[in-house]
N, C-alpha and C positions, 0 to 999 in steps of 0.2 A: 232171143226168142222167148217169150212168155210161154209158162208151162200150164195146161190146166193141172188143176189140185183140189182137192177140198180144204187144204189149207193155206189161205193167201193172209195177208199182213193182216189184215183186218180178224180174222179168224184169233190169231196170236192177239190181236189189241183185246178182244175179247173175254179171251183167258185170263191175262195179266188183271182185268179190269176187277174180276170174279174172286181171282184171289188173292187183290188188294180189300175188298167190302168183306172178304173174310176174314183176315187177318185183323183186320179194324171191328170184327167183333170179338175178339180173343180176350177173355178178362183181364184185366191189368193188373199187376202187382197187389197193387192199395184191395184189391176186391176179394184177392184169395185168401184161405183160411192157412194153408200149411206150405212149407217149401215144397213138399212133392210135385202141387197143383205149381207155385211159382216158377218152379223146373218145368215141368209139362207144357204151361202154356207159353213162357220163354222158345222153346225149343220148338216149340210150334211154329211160332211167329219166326226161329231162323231158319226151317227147312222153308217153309212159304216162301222167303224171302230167295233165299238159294232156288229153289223155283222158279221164281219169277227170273231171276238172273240167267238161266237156264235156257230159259225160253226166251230172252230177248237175244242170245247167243244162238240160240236155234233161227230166229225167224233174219237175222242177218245172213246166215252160210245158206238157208233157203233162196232168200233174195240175190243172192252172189250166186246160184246153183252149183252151188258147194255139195248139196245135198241134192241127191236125184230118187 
């Protein structure tokens, strides 16, 4: 039985998409001045990541109505 939501698959493809074009502006190594910023936006780019991983684990237990 299909649930309504305000969030369906697409919603989730959405998200992921948003903070992949984020992540892809993140400075990169070669661009920073000091380790601090090389840490910071490192750590950046793995919470993003761990997020996105997150939510493709979220929109699967949705789809299985794992999650109500």
């Amino acid at each position: 039985m299909a649930r309504r939501s305000n969030m369906d698959p697409t919603h989730h493809e959405k998200i992921v998409d948003k903070l992949m074009q984020y992540r892809g502006k993140i400075p990169k190594t070669g661009q920073l001045r000091s380790k601090e910023a090389e840490m910071s936006c490192y750590q950046m780019r793995m919470n993003i990541e761990h997020l996105i991983k997150l939510i493709d684990v979220f929109a699967v237990a949705w789809e299985k109505e794992l999650i109500k």
